[in-house]
VOGU-3710 file (C-alpha; in Angstrom, 3 decimals, decimal comma):
1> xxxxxxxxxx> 45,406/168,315/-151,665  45,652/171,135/-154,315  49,058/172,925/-154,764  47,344/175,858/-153,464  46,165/174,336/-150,374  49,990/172,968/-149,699  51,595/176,412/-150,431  49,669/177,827/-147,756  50,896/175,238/-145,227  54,280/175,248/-146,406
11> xxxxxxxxxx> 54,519/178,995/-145,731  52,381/178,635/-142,182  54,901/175,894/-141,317  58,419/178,213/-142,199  56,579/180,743/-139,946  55,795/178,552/-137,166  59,849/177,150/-137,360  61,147/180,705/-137,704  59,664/182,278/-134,412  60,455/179,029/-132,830
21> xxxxxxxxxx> 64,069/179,852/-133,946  63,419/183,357/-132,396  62,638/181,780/-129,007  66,311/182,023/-127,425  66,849/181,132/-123,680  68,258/184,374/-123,328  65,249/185,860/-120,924  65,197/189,171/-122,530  62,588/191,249/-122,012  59,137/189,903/-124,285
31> xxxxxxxxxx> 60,693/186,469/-124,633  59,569/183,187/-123,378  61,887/181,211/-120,819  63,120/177,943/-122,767  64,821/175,039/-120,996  66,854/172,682/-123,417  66,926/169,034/-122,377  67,897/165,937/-123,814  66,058/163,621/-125,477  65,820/159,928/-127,906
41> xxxxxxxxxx> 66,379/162,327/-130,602  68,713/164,616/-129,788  68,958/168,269/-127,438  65,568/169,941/-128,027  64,572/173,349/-126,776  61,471/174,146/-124,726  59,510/176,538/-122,892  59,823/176,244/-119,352  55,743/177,652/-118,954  54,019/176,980/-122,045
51> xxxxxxxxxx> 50,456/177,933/-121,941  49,098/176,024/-125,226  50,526/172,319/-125,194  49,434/170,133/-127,541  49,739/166,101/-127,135  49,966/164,260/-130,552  48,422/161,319/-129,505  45,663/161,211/-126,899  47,992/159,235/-124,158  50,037/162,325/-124,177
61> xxxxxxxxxx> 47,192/164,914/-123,986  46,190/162,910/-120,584  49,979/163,113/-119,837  49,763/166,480/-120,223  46,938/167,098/-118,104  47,928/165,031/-115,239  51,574/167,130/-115,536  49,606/170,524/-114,837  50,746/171,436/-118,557  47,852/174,062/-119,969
71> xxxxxxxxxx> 46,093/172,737/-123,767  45,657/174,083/-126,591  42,423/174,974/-127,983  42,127/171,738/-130,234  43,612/168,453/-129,191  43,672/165,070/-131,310  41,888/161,867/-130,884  42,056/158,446/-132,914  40,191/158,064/-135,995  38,868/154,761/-135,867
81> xxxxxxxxxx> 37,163/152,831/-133,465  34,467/155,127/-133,270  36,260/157,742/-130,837  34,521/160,918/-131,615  35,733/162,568/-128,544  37,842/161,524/-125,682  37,755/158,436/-124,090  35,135/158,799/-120,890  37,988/157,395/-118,601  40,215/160,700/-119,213
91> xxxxxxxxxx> 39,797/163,661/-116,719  36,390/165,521/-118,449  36,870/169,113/-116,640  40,335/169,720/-117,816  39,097/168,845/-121,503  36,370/171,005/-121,192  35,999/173,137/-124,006  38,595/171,705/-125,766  37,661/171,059/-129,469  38,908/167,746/-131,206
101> xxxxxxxxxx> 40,320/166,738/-134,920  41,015/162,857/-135,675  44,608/162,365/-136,189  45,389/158,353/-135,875  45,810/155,992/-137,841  46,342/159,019/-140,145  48,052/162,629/-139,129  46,768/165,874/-139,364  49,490/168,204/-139,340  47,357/171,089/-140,695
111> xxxxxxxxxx> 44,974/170,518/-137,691  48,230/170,434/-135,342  49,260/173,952/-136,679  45,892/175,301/-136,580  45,799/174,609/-132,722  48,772/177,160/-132,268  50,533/174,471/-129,784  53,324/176,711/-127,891  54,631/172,839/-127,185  53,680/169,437/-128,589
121> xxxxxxxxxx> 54,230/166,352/-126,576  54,698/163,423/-129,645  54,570/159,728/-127,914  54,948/158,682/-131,351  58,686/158,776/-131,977  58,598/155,072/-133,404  57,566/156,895/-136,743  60,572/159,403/-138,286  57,753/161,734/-140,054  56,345/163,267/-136,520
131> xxxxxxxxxx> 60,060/163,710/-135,003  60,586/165,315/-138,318  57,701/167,458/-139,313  56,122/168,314/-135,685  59,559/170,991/-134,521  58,472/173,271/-137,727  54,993/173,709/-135,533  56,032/173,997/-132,131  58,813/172,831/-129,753  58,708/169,082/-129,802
141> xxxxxxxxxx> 59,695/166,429/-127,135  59,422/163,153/-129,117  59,867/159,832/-127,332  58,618/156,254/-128,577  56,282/155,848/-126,223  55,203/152,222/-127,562  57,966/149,822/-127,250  56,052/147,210/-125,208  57,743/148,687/-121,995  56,132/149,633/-119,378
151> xxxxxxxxxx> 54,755/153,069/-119,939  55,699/154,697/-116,748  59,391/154,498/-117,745  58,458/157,175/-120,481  55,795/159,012/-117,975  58,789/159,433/-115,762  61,100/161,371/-118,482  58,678/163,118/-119,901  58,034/164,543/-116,646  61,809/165,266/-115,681
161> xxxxxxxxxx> 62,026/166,760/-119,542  59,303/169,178/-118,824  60,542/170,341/-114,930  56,984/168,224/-114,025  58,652/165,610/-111,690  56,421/166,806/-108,653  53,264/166,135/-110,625  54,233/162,561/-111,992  55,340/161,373/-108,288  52,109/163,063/-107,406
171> xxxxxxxxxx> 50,315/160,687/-109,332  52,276/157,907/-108,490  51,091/158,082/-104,921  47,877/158,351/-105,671  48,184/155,403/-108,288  49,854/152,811/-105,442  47,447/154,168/-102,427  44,448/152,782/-104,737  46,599/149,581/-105,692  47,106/149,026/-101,942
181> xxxxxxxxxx> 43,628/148,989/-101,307  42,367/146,627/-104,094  45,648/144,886/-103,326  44,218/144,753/-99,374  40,734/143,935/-100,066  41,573/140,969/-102,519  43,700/139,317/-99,995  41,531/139,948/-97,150  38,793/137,714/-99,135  41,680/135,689/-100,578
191> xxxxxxxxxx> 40,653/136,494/-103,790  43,295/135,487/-106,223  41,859/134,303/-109,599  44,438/133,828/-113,024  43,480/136,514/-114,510  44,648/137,456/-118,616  44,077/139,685/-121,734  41,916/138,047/-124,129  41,148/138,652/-127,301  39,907/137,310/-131,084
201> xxxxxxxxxx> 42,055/138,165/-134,351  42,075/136,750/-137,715  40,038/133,714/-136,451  42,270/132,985/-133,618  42,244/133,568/-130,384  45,002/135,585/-128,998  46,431/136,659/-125,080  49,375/138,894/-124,831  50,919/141,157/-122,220  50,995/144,249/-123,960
211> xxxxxxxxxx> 50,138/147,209/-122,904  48,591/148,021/-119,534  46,852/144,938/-118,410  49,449/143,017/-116,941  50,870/146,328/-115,344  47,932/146,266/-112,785  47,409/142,719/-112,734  51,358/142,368/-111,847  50,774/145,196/-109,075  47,598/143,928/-107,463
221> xxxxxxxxxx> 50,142/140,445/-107,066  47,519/138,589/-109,186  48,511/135,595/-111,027  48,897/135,865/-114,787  48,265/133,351/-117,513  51,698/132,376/-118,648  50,779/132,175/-122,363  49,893/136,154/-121,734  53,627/136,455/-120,856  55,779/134,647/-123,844
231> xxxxxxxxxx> 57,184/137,262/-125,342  56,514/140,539/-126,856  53,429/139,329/-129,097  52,393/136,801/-126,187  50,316/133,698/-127,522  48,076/133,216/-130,473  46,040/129,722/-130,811  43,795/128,253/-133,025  40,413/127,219/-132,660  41,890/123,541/-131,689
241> xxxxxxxxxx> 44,010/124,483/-129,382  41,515/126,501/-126,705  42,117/124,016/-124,406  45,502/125,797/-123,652  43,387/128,875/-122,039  41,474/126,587/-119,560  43,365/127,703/-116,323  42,351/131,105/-116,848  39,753/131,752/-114,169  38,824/135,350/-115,458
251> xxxxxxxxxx> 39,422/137,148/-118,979  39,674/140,733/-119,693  38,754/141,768/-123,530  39,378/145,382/-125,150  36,256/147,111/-126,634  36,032/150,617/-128,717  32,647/152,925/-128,993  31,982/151,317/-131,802  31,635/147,725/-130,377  29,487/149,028/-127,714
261> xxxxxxxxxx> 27,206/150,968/-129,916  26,870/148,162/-132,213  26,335/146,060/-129,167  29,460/143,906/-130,946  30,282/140,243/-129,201  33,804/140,505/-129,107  34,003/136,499/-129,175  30,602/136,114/-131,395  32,527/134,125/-134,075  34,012/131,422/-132,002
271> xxxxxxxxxx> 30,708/131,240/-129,657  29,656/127,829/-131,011  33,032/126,267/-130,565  32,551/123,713/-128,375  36,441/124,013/-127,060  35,787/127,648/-126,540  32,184/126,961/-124,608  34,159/124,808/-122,139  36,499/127,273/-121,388  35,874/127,926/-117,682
281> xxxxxxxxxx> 36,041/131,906/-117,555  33,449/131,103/-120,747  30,933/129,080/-118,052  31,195/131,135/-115,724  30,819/134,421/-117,800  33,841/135,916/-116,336  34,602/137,910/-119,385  35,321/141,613/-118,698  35,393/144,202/-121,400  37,695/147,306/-120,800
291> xxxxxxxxxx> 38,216/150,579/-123,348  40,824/149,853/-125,954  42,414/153,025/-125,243  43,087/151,932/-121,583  45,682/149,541/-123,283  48,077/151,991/-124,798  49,188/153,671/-120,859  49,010/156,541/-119,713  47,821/157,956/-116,359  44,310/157,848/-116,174
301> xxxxxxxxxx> 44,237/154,546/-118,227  45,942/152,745/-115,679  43,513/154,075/-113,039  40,850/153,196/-115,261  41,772/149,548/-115,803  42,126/149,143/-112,159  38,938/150,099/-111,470  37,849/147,273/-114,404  39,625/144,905/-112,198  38,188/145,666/-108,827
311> xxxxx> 34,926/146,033/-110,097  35,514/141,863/-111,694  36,763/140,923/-108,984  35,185/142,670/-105,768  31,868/143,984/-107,470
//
């Protein structure tokens, strides 16, 4: 970037930390209420109504949202994958209007500023940089949102962090009246298939519990592939050892836009093995692909993925 270029930042970013600094919780007149509250990286300071929030990565702008919390003008997405915009699952009238910059695998700070957040929401706290760099924008709350946890854990603070508690048990209601009636439904038919994640990486084939996936399949009282559940990382296998995945009765593979527009088999380079043709969810073609972004939780993703599952399993 030239020097030029970076002197402007610099001086937009000491701007943007000095009113911040101005922003007391005094509640004289002109001032913004601020609330201070705890948090993985210390007390942080933030307005108790902000009217311009900005999530850093796109599971927090649909946190956000579903909180009642008002966005900024611009809001990020990923940059790979093919995600353009928004994934389709995320609630389309509240992002109506909103203008997008690309800001993962790579960060865009100078996009960040230019949205004149009031607060940012970072779910990325695993990286030192963001919980750094992002309170010389705009009051942060940082949290590591991606510690293989269950996401709702971190849902939960955020909400109690931002005085949003109503909202998140709002959506929690709504969340385990749905899984109730899948749940319901699937036991009325006695529908209750081994379901797991599924998924091809450096020539292997790999199932893990991360994420989402198991969330809903654990809720919904489905049985899961153990393999899915050995640790962290789960289970990766080599083109020998398929055999392993043949009580799986119904798979569940992660797609981005740019699979789909490419029209992209997943599983295209292990479709002649003959290990992997036996595979029963293979026969049967019980193979279910879901948006990548569902994977990562947040509120609408989990809603999302259970409609993936009720639409496998009850049509």
């Amino acid at each position: 970037m030239p020097r030029r270029t970076l002197s402007i930042v610099a001086a937009a970013l000491t701007a943007a930390l000095a009113l911040t600094a101005c922003s007391g919780a005094s509640g004289e007149e002109g001032e913004a209420a601020t609330r201070t509250v705890a948090s993985d990286f210390g007390e942080v300071t933030l307005p108790v109504d902000p009217k311009a929030a900005l999530g850093f990565y796109t599971t927090d702008v649909d946190i956000l949202i579903t909180l009642g919390i008002p966005l900024a003008k611009t809001q990020p997405t990923r940059g790979d994958g093919g995600y353009e915009t928004f994934p389709a699952f995320f609630p389309q009238d509240a992002l109506a209007g909103v203008e997008t910059f690309q800001n993962y695998p790579e960060y865009n700070y100078e996009a960040v500023l230019a949205a004149e957040p009031d607060l940012i929401l970072n779910g990325l706290g695993y990286d030192a940089d963001t919980v750094a760099r992002l309170p010389q924008i705009a009051p942060t709350y940082s949290i590591d949102a991606f510690t293989g946890e269950d996401w709702r854990i971190y849902f939960k603070t955020i909400a109690e962090a931002l005085g949003k508690t109503a909202a998140y048990e709002e959506w929690t209601a709504k969340y385990q009246a749905r899984v109730e009636d899948v749940k319901g439904r699937l036991e009325a038919a006695n529908i209750s298939p081994v379901v797991a994640p599924v998924g091809v990486q450096d020539g292997q084939i790999g199932t893990s519990c991360y994420g989402v996936p198991c969330l809903v399949f654990a809720d919904l009282g489905l049985p899961i592939e153990p393999l899915a559940q050995a640790g962290p990382e789960g289970t990766t296998l080599s083109l020998e050892e398929l055999e392993k995945l043949e009580n799986i009765d119904i798979a569940f593979v992660a797609t981005t836009p740019e699979d789909e527009a490419a029209g992209t088999d997943p599983f295209a380079t292990v479709a002649g093995n003959t290990l992997w043709k036996g595979l029963p969810f293979v026969k049967n073609d019980e193979i279910h692909g879901f948006d990548m972004e569902m994977f990562f939780g947040s509120p609408s993703g989990q809603m999302a993925f259970l409609d993936v599952v009720e639409k496998a399993l009850l049509g």
